[in-house]
C-alpha positions in Angstrom: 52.1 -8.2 -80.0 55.2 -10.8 -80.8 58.4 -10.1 -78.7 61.7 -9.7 -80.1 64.8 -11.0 -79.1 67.5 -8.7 -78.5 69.9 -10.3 -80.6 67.3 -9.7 -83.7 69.1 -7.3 -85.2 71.8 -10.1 -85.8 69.2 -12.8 -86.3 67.3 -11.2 -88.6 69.6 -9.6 -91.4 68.3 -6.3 -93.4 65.7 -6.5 -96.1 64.5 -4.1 -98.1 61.1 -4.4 -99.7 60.6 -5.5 -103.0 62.1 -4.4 -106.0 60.6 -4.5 -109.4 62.9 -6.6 -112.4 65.2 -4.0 -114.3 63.4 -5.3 -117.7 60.2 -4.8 -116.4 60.6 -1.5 -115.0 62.7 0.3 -116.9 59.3 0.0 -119.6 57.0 2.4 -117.7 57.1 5.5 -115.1 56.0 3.5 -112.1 58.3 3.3 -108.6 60.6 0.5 -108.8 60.3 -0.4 -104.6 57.2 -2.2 -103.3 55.6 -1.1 -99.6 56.3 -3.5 -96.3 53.5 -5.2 -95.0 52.5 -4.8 -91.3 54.2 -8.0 -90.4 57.7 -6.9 -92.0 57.3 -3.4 -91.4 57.5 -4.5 -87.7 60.1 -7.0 -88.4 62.8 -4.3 -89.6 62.0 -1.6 -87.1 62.4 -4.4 -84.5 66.4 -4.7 -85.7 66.7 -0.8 -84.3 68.8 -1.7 -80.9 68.0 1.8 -79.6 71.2 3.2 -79.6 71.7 5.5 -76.1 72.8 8.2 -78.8 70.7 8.0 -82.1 73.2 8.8 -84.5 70.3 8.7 -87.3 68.2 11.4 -85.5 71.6 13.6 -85.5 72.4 13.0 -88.9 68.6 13.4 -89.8 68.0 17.1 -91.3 64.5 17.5 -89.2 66.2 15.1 -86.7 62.9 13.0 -86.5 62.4 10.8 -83.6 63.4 7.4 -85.5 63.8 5.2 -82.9 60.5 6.2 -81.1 58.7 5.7 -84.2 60.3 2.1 -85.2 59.0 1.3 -81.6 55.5 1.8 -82.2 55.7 0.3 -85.6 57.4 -2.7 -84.3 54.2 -2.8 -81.5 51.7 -2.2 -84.3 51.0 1.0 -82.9 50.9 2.8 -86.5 48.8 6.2 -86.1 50.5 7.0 -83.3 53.9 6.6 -85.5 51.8 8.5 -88.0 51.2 11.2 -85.5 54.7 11.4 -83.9 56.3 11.3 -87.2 54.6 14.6 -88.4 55.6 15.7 -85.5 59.2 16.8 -87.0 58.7 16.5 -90.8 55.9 17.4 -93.0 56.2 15.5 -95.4 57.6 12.0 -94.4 56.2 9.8 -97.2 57.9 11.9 -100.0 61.6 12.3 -97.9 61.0 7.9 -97.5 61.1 8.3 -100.9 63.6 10.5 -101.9 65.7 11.7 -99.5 69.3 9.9 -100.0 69.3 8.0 -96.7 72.3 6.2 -97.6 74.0 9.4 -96.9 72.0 10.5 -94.1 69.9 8.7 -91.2 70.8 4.8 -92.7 74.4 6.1 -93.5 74.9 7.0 -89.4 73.2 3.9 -88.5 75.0 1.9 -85.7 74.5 -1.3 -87.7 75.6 0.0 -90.8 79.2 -0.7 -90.0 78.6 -4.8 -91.4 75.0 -5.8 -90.0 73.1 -3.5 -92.3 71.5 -0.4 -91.4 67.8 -0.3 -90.2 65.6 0.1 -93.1 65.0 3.6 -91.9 63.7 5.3 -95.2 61.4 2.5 -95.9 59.5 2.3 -92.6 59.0 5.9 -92.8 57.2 5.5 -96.5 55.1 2.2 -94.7 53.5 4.6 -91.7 52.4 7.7 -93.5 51.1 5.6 -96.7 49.8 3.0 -94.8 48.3 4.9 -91.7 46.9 7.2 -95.0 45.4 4.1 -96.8 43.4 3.5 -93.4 41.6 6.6 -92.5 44.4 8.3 -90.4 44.3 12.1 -90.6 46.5 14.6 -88.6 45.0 15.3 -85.0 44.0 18.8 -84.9 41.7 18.8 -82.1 43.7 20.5 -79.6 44.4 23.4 -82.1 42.8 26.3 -81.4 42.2 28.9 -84.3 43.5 32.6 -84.2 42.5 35.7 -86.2 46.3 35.5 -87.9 46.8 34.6 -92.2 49.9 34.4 -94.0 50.2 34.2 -97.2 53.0 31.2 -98.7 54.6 32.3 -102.3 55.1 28.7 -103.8 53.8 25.1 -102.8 57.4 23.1 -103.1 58.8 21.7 -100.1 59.6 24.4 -97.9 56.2 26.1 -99.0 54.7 23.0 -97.9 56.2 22.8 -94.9 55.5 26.1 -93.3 51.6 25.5 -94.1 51.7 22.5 -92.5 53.7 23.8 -89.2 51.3 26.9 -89.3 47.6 25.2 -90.2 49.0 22.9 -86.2 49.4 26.5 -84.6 45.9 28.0 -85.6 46.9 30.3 -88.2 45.3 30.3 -91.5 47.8 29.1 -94.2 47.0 30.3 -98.3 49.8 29.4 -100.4 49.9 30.5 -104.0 51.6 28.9 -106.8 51.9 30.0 -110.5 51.3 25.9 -111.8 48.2 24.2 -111.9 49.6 21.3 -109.2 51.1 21.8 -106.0 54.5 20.4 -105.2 56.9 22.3 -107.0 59.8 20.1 -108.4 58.2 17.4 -106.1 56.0 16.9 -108.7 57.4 18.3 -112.2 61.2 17.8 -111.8 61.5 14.3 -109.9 60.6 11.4 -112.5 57.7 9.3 -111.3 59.5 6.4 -111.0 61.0 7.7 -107.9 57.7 9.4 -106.6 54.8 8.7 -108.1 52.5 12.4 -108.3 49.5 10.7 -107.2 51.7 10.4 -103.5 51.7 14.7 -104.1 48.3 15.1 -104.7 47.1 12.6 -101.7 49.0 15.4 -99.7 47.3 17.8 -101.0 44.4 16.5 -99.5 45.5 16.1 -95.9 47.0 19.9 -96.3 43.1 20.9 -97.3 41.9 18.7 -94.5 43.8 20.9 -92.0 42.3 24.4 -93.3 45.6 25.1 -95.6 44.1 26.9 -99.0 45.7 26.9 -102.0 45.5 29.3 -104.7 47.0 27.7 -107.9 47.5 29.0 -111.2 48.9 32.3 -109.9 52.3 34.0 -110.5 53.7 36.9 -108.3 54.5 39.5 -110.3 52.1 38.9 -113.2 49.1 38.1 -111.6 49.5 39.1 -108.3 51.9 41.3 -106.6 54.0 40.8 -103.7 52.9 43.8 -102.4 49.1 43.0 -102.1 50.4 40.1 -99.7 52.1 41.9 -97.7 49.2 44.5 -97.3 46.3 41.7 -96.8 48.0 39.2 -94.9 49.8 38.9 -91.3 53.4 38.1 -92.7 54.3 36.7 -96.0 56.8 33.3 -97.0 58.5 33.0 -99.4 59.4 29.4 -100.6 61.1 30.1 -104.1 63.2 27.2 -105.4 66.2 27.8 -107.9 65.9 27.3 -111.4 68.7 28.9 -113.0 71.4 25.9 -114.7 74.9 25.7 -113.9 76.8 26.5 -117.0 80.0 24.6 -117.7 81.6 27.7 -119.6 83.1 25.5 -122.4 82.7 26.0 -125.6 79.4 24.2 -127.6 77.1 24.9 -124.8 74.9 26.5 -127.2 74.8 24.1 -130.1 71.9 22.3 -131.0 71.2 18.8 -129.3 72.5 21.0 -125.7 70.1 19.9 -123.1 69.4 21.5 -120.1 68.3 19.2 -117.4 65.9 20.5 -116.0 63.3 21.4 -119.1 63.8 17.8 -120.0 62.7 16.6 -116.8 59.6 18.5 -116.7 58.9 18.0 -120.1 59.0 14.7 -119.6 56.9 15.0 -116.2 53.9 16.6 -118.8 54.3 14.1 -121.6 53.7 11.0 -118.4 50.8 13.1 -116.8 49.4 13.5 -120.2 49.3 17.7 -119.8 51.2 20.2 -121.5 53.1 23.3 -121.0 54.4 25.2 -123.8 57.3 26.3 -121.7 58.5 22.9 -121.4 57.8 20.4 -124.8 59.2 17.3 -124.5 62.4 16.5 -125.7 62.6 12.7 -127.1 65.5 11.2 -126.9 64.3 8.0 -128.4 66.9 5.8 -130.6 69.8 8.5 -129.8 73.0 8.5 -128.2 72.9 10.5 -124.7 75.3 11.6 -122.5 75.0 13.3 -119.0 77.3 15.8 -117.5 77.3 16.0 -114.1 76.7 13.4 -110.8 74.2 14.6 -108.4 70.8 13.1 -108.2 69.5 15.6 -111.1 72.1 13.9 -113.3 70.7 10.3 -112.5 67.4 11.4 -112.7 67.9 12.5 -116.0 70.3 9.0 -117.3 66.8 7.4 -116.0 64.8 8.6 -117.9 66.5 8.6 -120.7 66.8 4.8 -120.7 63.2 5.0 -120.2 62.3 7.0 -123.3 64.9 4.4 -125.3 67.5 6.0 -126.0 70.2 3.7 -127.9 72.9 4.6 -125.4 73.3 6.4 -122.2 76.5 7.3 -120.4 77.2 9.7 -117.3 80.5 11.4 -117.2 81.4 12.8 -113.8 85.1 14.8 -113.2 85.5 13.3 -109.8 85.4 8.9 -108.8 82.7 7.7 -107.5 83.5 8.3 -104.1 82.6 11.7 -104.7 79.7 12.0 -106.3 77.5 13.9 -104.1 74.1 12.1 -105.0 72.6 9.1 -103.7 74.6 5.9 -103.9 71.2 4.0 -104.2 70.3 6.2 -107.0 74.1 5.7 -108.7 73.4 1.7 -108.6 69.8 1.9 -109.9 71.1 3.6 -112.7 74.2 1.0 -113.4 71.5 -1.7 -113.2 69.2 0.2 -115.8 72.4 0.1 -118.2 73.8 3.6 -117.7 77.5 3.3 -118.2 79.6 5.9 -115.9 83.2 7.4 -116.8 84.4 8.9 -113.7 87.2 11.0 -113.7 86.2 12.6 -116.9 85.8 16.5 -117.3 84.3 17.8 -120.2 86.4 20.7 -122.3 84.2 20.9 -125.4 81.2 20.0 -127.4 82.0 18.9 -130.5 79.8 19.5 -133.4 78.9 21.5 -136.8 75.9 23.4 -135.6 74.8 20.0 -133.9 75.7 18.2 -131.2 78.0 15.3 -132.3 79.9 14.5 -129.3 82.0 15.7 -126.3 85.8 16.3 -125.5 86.5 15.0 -122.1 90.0 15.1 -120.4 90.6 12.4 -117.5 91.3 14.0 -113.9 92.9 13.6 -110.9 92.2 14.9 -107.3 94.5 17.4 -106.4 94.0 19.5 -103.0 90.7 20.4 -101.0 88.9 23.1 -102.5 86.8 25.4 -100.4 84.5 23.0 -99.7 86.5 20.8 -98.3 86.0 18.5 -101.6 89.0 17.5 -103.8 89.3 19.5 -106.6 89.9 17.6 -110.3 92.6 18.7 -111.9 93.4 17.6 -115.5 95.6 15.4 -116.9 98.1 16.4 -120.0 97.5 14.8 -123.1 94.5 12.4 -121.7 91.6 13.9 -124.3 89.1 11.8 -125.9 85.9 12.2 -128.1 82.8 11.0 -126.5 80.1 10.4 -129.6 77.0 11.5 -128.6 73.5 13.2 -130.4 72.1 14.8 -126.9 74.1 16.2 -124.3 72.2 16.6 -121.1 74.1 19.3 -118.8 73.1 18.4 -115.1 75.5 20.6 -113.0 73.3 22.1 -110.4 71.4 25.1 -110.0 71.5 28.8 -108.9 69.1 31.3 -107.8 67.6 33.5 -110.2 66.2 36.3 -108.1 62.7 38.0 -108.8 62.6 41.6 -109.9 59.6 42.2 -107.2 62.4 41.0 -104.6 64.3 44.3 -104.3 60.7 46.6 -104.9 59.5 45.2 -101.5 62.6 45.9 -99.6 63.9 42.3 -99.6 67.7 42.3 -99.8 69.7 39.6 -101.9 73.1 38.0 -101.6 75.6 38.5 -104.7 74.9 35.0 -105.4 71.2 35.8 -105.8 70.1 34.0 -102.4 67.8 36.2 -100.3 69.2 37.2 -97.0 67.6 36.1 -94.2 68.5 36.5 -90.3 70.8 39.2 -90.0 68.6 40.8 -86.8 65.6 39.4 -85.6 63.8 36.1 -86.0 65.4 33.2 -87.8 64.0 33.3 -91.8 63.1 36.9 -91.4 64.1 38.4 -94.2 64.8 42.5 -94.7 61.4 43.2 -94.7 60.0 42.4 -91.1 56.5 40.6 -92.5 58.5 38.5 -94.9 60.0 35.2 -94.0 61.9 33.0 -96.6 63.5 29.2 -96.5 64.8 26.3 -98.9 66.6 26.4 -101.7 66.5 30.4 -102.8 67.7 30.9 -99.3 70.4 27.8 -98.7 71.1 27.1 -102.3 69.9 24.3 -104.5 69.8 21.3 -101.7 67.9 18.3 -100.5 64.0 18.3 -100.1 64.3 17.1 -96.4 66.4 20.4 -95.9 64.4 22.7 -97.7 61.4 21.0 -95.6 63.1 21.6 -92.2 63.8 25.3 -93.2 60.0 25.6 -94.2 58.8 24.3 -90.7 61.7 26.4 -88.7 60.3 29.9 -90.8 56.6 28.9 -89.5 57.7 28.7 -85.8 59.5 32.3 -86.6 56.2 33.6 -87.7 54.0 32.3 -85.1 55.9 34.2 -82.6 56.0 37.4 -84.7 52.2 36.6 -84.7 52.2 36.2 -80.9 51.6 32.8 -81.4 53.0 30.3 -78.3 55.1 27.7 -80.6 54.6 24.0 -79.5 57.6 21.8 -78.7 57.5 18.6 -80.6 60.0 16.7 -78.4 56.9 16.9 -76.1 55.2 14.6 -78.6 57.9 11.8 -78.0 56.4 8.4 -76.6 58.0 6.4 -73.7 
């Protein structure tokens, strides 16, 4: 094993792994970052100093045990990083991928204040892909099986998640899912060239490999109802994402050439898998003039793949600076180096058009007071209007829940916003109905994967002890 000095973090400066050449990548779906090898995977981790007080583990939404983990990468010690990283998050080779580290565990990274901030994100991608590539599996031999099933109502993240967290306490995990791939948005609303859907599928396979069972291809309430579930099974989880679009409430929302952001994603996502769903056609924006509304991650996703498909130009106006945008900052630069050109400080008060989108009328801003988010709010400035020319308009503002019918018929009470109530009495996640447990976004609001992952695994422990299930601690897994 080679030793470190403890000055290395200074010695050796941050370095990212490799990153494929704007021209070339911006001409096919692949990831644009490369993998460490063992040698440099072991080189960064060795720049963590430790800290008495691991800000990143804090700041972390599953608070994995970074430091521990960069130690046994750093002593080539990679299944048992493998192990202990699973240990707190289910799915740490996707949140390496996407999860907007900047903001999070690299953001509170001691040496992020001028040294550069441990590669954090990156070394978690290396041990799960890696560990993966050669012949690591989840260690399930001290789990002992019970007699206990629940049933999990989507395979996104936080559906994910609770399988995973259940299958390690014994209890029989079948998740349903109305598409024909598990994942959720993982798979048809992130663009592959920020996680490739063959990364997905491989997780699949561990998930089968530790007696999870998924039943794809089936929709509550069509094909199935929620009722059934809660008659067959032991307790019931719901893991329902939100799909319903933030409107603007401007006027030209509805005129032809009005995109909504997520149905070109996913459309998109079909045409690059080569399958098809009539529910979502792809919408080419080849040759035409594009512009984005909105800055969160959705909003770069979506300028991204735009410049992919060739659109002529592509522009993402955002009514607050940069400083405010609430996606990643990585993502923000990729885009800028693909050719996106930003206006910040630009609301939008109108698409302009004659039955077809032609442009849009955005008024510069200015921050005025806090709003109730603590977030300054823009406020407009008089006489500052300009015509933006554009062919496709691409709104990207968020998303809402959009409740199920079969929510209310099985005694599951919703907020006014749409979000099902959970943990008013009794175990954390438990929703109104004592055998149904709910997490991620339909429960928290459209937010990070890493989130919705953490909410999954938390509803599991919930229903293990409802179950009469003794819950494991993982800080127990922690090495020395």
């Amino acid at each position: 094993m080679k030793q470190y000095s403890n000055l290395h973090f200074i010695e050796t400066p941050r370095k990212d792994p490799t990153e494929v050449p704007v021209a070339i990548r911006v001409r096919d779906w692949n990831e644009i970052y490369g993998q460490y090898q063992a040698e440099s995977a072991a080189d960064q981790s060795a720049r963590c100093i430790n800290c008495g007080n691991p800000y990143c583990e804090w700041e972390c939404p599953v608070h994995n045990f970074i430091p521990d983990w960069l130690r046994l990468v750093r002593q080539g010690r990679l299944f048992e990083a493998a192990e202990l990283s699973h240990q707190t998050n289910s799915l740490p080779e996707i949140c390496g991928r996407i999860c907007p580290q900047d903001r999070l565990c690299e953001g509170a990274c001691t040496l992020n204040d001028g040294l550069g901030a441990v590669t954090i994100g990156s070394i978690e991608k290396y041990i799960t892909d890696e560990a993966v590539k050669q012949g690591w599996r989840p260690d399930m031999s001290h789990v002992e099986p019970t007699d206990k099933r629940v049933a999990i109502v989507g395979a996104g993240p936080a559906g994910l998640a609770c399988a995973d967290v259940l299958a390690r306490h014994g209890i029989q995990a079948v998740v349903f899912d109305r598409n024909a791939r598990i994942g959720g948005l993982l798979t048809w609303g992130i663009p592959p060239f920020k996680l490739e859907k063959h990364i997905v599928e491989t997780r699949r396979e561990i998930l089968e490999g530790m007696g999870v069972e998924f039943r794809l291809g089936v929709e509550i309430g069509r094909d199935l109802e929620l009722s059934d579930l809660i008659e067959s099974f032991d307790a019931v989880f719901l893991g329902l994402g939100t799909y319903r679009y933030v409107r603007g409430g401007f006027p030209g929302e509805n005129m032809s050439g009005v995109v909504e952001s997520l149905p070109f994603l996913i459309g998109n996502v079909h045409r690059v898998l080569g399958t098809n769903d009539p529910a979502f056609p792809y919408i080419d924006v080849d040759g035409k003039r594009v512009v984005v509304l909105g800055g969160g991650d959705t909003a770069m996703d979506c300028v991204r793949t735009s410049i992919r498909q060739g659109a002529f130009s592509v522009t993402c106006a955002y009514r607050r600076d940069e400083a405010n945008m609430p996606g990643s900052r990585k993502e923000v630069r990729n885009a800028k180096d693909e050719g996106v050109e930003f206006l910040f400080n630009r609301q939008p008060v109108e698409i302009v058009g004659d039955g077809k989108v032609e442009g849009v009328r955005l008024v510069e801003t200015q921050l005025g007071e806090p709003d109730d988010n603590g977030r300054r709010r823009p406020e407009p400035v008089d006489g500052s209007e300009q015509n933006l020319p554009a062919d496709v308009v691409i709104i990207a503002f968020g998303f809402r829940p959009d409740p199920q019918d079969w929510l209310s018929g099985n005694g599951i009470e919703t907020l006014p916003d749409g979000r099902i109530s959970v943990a008013a009495s009794g175990l954390v996640h438990q929703t109104s109905n004592e055998k149904v447990f709910a997490g991620g976004d339909m429960v928290r609001g459209a937010d990070l994967v890493v989130t919705a992952v953490f909410e999954g695994r938390e509803a599991a422990k919930s229903i293990a002890k409802k179950l009469g299930v003794e819950v494991q601690d993982s800080a127990a897994a922690k090495v020395a």
